[in-house]
NUPARO-653655 format. One line per 2 residues: number of its first residue (from 1); their letters; for each residue x, y, z of N, C-alpha, C. Coordinates in steps of 0.1 Angstrom, whole numbers. Example, Ala and Ser with C-alpha at 12.3 -4.5 7.8 and 13.67 -1.06 7.14 Angstrom:
<atoms>
1> AS> 132 -57 78 123 -45 78 132 -33 78; 128 -22 71 137 -11 71 129 0 79
</atoms>
This chain:
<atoms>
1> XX> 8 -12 0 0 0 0 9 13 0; 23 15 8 29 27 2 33 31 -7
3> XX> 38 11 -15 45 17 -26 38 25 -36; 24 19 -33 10 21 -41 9 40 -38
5> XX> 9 42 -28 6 57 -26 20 67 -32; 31 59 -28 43 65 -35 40 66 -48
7> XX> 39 62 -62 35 55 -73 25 71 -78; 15 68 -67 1 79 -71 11 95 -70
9> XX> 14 93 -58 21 106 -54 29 115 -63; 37 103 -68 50 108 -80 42 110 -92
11> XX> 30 101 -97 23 106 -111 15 116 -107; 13 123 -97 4 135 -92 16 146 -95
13> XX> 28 141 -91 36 154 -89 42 155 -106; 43 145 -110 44 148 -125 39 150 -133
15> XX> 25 153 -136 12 155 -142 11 170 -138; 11 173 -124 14 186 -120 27 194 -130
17> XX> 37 195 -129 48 198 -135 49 198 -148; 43 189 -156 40 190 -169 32 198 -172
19> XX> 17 201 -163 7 207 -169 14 223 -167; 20 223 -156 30 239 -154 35 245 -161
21> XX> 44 233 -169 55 235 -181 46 239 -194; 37 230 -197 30 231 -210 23 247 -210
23> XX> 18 251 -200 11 262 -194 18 273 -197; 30 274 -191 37 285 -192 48 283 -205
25> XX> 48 275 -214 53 275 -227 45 277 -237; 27 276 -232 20 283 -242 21 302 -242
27> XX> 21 304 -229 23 317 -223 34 319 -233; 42 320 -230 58 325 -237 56 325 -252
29> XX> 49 313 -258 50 313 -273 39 327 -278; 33 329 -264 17 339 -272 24 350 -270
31> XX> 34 352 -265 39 361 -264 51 366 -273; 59 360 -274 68 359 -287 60 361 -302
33> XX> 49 356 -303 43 357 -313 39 371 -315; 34 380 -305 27 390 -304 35 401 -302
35> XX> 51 397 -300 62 409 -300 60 413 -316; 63 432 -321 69 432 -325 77 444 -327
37> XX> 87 443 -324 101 451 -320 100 461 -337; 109 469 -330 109 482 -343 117 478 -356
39> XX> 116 477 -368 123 473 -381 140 478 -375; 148 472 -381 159 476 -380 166 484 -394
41> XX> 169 496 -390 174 500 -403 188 494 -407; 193 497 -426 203 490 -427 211 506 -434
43> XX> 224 502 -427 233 513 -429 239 508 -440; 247 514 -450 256 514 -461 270 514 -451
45> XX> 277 506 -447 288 508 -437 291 496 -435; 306 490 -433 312 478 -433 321 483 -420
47> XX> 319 471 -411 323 469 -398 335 454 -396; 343 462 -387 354 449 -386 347 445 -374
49> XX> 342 438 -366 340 432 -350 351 422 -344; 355 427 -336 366 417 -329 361 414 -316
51> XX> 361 399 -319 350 391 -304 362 393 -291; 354 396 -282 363 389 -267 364 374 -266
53> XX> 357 365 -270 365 351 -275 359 344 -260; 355 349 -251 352 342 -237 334 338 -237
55> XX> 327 349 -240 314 348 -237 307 346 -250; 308 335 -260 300 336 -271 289 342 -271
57> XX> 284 339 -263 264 342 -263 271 356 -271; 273 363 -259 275 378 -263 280 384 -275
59> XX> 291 374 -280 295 378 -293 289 378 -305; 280 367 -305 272 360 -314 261 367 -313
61> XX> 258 373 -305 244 383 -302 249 394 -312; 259 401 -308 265 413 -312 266 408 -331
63> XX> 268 398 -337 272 394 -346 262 400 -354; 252 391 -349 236 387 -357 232 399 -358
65> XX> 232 405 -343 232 423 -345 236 432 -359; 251 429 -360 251 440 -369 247 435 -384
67> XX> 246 419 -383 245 412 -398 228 419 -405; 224 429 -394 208 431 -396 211 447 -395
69> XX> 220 451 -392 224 469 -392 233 469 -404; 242 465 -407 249 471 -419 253 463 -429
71> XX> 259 468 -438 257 457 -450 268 448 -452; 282 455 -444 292 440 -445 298 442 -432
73> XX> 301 431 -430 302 426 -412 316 416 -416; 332 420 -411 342 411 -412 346 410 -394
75> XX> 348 397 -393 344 393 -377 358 387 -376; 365 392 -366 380 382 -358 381 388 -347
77> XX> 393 377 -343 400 379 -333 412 391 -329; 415 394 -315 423 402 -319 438 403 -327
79> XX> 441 390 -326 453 387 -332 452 391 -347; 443 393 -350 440 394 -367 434 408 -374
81> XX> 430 414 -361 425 427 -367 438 437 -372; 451 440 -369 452 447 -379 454 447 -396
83> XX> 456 431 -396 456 431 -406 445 428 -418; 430 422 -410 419 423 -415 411 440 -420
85> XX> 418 451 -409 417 464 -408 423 474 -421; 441 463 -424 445 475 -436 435 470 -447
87> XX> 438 448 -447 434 446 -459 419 450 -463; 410 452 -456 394 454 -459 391 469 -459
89> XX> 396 482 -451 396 490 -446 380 496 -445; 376 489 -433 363 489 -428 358 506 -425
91> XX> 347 505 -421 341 521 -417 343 524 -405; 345 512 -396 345 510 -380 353 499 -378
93> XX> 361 497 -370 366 483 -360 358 489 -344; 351 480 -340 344 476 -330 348 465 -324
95> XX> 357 470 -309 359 458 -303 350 456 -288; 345 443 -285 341 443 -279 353 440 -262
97> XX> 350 445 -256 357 447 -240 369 446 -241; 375 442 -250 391 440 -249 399 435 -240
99> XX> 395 430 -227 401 430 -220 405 406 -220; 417 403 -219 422 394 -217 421 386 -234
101> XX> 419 394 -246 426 383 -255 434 392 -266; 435 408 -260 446 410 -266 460 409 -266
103> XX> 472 416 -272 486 409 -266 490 424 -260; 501 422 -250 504 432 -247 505 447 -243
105> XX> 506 449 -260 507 464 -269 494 465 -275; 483 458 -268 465 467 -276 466 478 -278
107> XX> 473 487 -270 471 500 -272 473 507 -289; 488 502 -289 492 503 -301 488 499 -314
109> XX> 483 483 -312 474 482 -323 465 491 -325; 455 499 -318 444 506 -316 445 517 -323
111> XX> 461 523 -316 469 537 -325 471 534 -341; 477 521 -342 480 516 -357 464 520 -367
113> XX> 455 508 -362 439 513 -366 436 527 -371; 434 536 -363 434 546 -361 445 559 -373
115> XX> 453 550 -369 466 558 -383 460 557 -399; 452 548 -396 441 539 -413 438 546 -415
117> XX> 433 557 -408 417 563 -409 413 562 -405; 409 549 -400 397 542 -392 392 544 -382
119> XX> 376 545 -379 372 548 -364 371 536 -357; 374 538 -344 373 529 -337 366 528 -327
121> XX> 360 518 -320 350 520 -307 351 508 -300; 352 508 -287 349 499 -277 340 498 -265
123> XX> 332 486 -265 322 488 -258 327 476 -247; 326 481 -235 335 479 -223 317 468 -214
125> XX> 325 456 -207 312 449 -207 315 439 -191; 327 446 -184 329 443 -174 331 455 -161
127> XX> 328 468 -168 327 479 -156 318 475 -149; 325 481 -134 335 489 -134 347 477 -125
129> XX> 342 465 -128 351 460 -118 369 456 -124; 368 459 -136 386 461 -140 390 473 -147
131> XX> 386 480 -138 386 495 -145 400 500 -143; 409 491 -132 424 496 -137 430 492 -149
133> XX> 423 484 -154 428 477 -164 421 486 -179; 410 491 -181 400 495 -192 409 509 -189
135> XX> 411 516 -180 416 531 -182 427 535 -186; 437 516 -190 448 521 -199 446 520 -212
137> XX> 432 510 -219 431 513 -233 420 519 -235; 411 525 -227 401 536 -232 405 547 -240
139> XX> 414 551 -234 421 572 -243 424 567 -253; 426 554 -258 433 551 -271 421 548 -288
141> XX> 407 552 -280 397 546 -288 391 561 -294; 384 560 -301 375 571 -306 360 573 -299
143> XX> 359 564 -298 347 561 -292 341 548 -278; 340 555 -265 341 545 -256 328 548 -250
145> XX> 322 530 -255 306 527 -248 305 520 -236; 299 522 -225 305 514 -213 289 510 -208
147> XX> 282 497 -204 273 494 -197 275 499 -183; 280 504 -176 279 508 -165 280 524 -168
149> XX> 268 531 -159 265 544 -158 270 552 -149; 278 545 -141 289 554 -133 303 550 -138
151> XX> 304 548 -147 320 547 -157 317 557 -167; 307 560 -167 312 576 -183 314 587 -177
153> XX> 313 593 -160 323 604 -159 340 598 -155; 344 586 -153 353 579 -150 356 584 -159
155> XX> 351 579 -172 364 574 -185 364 597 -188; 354 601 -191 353 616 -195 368 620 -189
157> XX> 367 616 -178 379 627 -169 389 621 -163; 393 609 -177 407 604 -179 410 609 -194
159> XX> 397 618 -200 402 623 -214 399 614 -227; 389 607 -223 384 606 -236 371 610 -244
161> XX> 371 617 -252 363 622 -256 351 624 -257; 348 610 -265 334 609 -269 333 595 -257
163> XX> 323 592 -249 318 581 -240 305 580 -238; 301 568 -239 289 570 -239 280 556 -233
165> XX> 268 556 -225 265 546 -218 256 539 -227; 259 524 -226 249 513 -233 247 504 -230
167> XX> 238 500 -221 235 489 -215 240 476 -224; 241 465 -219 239 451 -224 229 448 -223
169> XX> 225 431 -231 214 430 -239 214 412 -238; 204 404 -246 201 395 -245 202 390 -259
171> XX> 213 377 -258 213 372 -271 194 361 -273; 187 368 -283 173 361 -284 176 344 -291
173> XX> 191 340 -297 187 330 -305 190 317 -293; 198 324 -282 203 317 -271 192 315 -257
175> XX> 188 329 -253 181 331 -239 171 328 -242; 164 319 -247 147 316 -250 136 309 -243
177> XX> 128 311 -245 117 299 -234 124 285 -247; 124 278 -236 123 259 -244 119 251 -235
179> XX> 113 240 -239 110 228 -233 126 224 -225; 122 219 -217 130 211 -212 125 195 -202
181> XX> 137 187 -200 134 172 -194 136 176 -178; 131 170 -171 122 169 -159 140 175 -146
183> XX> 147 170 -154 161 171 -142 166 185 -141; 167 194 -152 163 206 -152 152 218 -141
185> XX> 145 212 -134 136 220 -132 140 221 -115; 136 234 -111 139 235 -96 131 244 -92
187> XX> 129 247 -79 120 259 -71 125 268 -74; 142 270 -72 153 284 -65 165 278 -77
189> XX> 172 286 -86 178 285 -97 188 299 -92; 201 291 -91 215 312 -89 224 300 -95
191> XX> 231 306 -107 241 303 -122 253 314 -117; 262 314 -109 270 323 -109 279 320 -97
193> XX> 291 326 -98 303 320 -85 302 325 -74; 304 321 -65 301 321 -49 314 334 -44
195> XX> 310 348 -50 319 358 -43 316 356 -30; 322 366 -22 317 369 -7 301 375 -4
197> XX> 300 379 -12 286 386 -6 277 379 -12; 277 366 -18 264 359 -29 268 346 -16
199> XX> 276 344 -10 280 337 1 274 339 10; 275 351 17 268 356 26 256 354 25
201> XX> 247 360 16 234 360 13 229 347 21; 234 337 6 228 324 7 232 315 21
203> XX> 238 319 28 242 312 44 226 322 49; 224 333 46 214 339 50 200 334 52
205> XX> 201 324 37 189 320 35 185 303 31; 198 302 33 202 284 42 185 277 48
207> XX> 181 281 58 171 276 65 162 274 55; 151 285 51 146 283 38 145 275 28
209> XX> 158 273 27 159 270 11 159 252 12; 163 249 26 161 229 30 150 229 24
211> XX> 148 218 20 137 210 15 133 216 6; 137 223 -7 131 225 -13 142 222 -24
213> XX> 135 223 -36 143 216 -50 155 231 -48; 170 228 -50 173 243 -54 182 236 -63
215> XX> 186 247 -72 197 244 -77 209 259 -77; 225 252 -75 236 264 -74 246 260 -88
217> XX> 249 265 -93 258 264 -101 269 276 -102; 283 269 -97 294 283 -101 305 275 -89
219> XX> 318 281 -93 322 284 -81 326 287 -73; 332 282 -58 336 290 -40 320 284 -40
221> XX> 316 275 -41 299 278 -33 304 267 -18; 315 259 -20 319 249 -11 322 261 8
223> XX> 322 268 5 326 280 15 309 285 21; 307 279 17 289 283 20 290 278 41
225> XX> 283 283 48 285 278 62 278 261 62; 267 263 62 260 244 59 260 241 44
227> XX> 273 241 39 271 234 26 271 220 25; 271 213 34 263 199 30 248 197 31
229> XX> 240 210 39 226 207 35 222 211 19; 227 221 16 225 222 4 231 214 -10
231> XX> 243 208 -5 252 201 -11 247 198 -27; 237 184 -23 224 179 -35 227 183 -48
233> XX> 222 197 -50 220 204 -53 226 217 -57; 243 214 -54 253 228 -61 263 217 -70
235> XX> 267 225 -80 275 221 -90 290 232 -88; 297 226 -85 308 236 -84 318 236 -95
237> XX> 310 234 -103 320 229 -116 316 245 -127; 303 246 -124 297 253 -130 289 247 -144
239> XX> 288 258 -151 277 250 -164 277 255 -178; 280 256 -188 280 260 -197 265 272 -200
241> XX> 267 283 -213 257 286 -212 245 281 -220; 247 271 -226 233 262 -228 228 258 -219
243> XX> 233 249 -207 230 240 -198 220 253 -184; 226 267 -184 225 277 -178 208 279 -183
245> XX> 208 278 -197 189 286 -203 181 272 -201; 184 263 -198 180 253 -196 173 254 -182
247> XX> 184 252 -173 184 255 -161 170 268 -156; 175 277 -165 166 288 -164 151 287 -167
249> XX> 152 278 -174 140 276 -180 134 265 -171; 135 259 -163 130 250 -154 132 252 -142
251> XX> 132 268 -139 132 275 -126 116 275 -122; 114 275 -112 101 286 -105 103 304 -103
253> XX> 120 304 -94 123 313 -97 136 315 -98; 146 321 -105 160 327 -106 164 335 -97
255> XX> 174 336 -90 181 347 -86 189 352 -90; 193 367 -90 201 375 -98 208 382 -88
257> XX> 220 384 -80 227 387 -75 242 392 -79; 239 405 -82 257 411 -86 264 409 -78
259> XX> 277 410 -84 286 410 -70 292 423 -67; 298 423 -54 303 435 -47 316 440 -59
261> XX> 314 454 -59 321 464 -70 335 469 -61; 337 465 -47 347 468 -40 357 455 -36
263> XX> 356 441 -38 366 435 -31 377 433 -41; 389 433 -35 406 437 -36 406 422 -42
265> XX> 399 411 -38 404 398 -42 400 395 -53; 392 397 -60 384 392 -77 384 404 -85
267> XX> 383 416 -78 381 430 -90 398 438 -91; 389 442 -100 407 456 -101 400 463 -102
269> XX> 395 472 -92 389 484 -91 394 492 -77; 402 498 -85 411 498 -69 404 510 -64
271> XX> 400 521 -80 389 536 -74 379 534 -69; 375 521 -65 359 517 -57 347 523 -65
273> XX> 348 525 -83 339 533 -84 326 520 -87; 315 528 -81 308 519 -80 296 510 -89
275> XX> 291 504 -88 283 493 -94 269 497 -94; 264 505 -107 248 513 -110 244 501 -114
277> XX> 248 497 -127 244 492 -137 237 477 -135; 225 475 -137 223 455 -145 234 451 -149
279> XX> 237 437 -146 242 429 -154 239 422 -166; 246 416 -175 242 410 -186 232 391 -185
281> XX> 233 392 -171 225 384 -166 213 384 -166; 209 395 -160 194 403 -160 189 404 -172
283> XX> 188 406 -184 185 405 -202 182 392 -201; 194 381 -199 193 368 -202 181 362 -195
285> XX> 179 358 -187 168 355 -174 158 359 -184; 154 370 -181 140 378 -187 137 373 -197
287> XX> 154 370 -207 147 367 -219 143 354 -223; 146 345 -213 142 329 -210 126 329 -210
289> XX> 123 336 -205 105 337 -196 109 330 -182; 122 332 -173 116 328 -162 116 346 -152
291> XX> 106 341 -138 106 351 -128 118 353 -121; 123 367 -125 139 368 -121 134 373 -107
293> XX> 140 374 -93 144 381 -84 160 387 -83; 159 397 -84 172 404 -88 174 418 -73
295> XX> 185 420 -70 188 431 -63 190 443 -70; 187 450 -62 181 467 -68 195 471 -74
297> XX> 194 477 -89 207 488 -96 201 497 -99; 207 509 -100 200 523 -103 191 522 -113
299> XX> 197 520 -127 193 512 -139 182 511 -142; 180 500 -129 168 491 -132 157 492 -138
301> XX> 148 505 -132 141 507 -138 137 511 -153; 148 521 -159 147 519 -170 148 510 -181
303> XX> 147 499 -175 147 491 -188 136 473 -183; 134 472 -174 123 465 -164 114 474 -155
305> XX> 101 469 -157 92 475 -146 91 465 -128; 98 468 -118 93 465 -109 86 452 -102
307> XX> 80 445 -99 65 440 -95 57 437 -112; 65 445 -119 54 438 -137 62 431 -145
309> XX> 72 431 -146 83 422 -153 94 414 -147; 95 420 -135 110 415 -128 105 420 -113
311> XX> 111 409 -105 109 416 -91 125 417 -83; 127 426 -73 137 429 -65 136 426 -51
313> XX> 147 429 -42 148 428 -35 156 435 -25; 157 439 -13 167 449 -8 177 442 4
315> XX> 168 429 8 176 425 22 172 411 21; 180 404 29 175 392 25 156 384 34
317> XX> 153 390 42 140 392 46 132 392 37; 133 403 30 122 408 18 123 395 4
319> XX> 138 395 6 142 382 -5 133 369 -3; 133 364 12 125 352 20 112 351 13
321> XX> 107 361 18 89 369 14 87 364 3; 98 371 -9 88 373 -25 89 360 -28
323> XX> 105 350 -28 104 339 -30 93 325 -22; 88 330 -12 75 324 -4 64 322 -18
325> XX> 64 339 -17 53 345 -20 49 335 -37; 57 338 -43 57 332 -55 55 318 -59
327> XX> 68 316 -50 62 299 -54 48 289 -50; 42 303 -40 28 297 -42 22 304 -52
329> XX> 20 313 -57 14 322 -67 14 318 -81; 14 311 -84 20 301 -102 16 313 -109
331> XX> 1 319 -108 -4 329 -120 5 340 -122; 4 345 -109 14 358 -101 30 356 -109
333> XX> 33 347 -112 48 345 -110 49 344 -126; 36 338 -132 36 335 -148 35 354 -154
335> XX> 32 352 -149 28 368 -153 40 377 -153; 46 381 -142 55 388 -147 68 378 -160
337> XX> 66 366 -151 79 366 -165 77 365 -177; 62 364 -179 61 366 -195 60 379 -198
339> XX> 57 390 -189 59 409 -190 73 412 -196; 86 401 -182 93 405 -188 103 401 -204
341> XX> 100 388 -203 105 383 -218 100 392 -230; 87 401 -230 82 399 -237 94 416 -238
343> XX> 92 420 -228 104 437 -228 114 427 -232; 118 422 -230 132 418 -238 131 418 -252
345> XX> 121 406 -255 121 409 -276 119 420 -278; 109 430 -273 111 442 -276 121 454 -277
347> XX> 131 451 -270 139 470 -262 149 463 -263; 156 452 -251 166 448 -247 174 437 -262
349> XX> 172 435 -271 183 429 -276 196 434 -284; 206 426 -284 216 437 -294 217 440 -304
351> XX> 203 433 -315 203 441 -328 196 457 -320; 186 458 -313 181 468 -311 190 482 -302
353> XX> 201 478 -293 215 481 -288 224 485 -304; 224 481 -310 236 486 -318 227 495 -327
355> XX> 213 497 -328 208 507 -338 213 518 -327; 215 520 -315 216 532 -309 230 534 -312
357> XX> 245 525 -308 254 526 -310 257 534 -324; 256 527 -335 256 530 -345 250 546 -353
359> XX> 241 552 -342 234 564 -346 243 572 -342; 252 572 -330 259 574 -322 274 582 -335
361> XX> 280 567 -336 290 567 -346 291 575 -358; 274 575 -366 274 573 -381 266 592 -382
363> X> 267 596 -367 255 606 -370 257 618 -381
</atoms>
């Protein structure tokens, strides 16, 4: 007779979970259907792009981006741009963040570029936390775009001219609603390394979080205070970013936690300047269809509504609450994250990011 009740129990709990999934995957598709984002104009202008080489999504976002803004798009590494630079002599070399795949002398290369004729622009995608590092090749660019909104009087008043703020964005062919298989799916979903303060937190919220499905992915999570209660359930290997929109997509809810813009041990920010801006995390999430809880950036609002697309949080108390709150709420919870995916096809992606860049450049 238990095994009998066990048996009922597990096809109750799986019949449940499907009808959730199926539910909120019709949601997301009615909604994707019903986006539609502003035409993208096409410029007469040929672009070199040089990937940062670490975060495909991003680059490949940025790619598809311009392959829908301008009419020729020559794509490398930095090892290869100057001489993709003399032999093609583009309208623009666009590099993205520069930091850790150029050699040495970037600077120089940048000067070399530049001696072409050629305008040059970099859009900076880790301020402000290696800002000792970005404020020796920023002066060297024509044009410096920074996602963080307390780095454009930084860079202004190290003398570079033109600077200008542009958030990051959501690759749409990567961060999407999808089906996924049953192992995937969890109450509490955080995809990110265990700094000190995302440590803290979650020792914070340790009690809570027993007995419930969670999933951790990243690592330092082993430094957690009871990390064998949560053990189960952290991957300290971390996860690719497929395995990540997967994950996302078989959340109830996400957490979105930046890390501290001051510690001496992971950042090079030795000026402490501080941390306004979303992460490029925040886009991604949204653009999954799952319910992000995220902590408050200045930002925020402009580009997510509150309580209608995305919810926040200030302390871990309030954090306890919404995550309560929600996971009994299914409608409540469906709702904003289809509000917010649906702002993401619309506003947040990087074809719709480089039509501003580019007005910027070309004006």
């Amino acid at each position: 007779m238990v095994n009998r009740n066990r048996i009922a129990e597990s096809r109750s709990q799986g019949f449940q979970a499907g009808r959730e999934s199926g539910f909120r995957m019709g949601r997301c598709q009615y909604a994707l259907d019903t986006c539609f984002p502003a035409p993208i104009p096409l410029r007469e202008a040929s672009v070199l792009f040089i990937v940062q080489g670490i975060f495909d999504a991003i680059d490949n976002g940025i790619i598809h981006g311009l392959q829908q803004s301008v009419r020729v798009v020559y794509t490398a590494t930095a090892a290869d741009m100057l001489r993709l630079a003399n032999e093609h002599k583009p309208n623009l070399v666009l590099v993205m963040n520069g930091l850790h795949v150029f050699p040495a002398d970037h600077a120089h290369h940048i000067d070399l570029v530049r001696q072409m004729g050629i305008r040059t622009a970099i859009w900076f995608a880790d301020d402000p936390y290696f800002t000792d590092q970005t404020a020796v090749l920023a002066p060297h660019y024509d044009y410096v775009f920074t996602h963080e909104m307390s780095c454009v009087p930084f860079y202004q008043g190290i003398g570079c001219g033109q600077v200008h703020y542009l958030p990051l964005a959501a690759n749409p062919t990567v961060f999407k609603p999808q089906h996924i298989s049953p192992e995937y799916r969890s109450d509490i979903c955080f995809i990110g390394t265990g700094f000190p303060n995302r440590i803290a937190l979650f020792n914070e919220l340790t009690p809570f979080l027993i007995g419930r499905k969670v999933v951790i992915a990243g690592g330092l999570w082993d430094r957690l205070d009871h990390f064998p209660l949560l053990q189960q359930g952290i991957n300290l290997r971390g996860v690719p970013v497929e395995e990540s929109v997967k994950y996302y997509n078989g959340a109830k809810i996400v957490l979105n936690i930046h890390r501290l813009t001051y510690d001496k041990t992971y950042n090079k920010n030795s000026r402490n300047i501080p941390g306004h801006s979303i992460n490029p995390r925040t886009y991604e999430i949204a653009g999954c269809g799952a319910l992000q809880i995220t902590d408050y950036r200045h930002d925020l609002e402009q580009h997510y509504r509150p309580g209608h697309e995305i919810e926040t949080f200030h302390h871990p108390a309030e954090l306890i609450h919404k995550m309560n709150h929600y996971l009994i709420h299914e409608e409540e919870r469906l709702r904003i994250a289809v509000n917010g995916l649906r702002r993401t096809r619309m506003e947040h992606t990087f074809s719709a990011r480089l039509v501003k860049l580019l007005d910027i450049l070309f004006a």
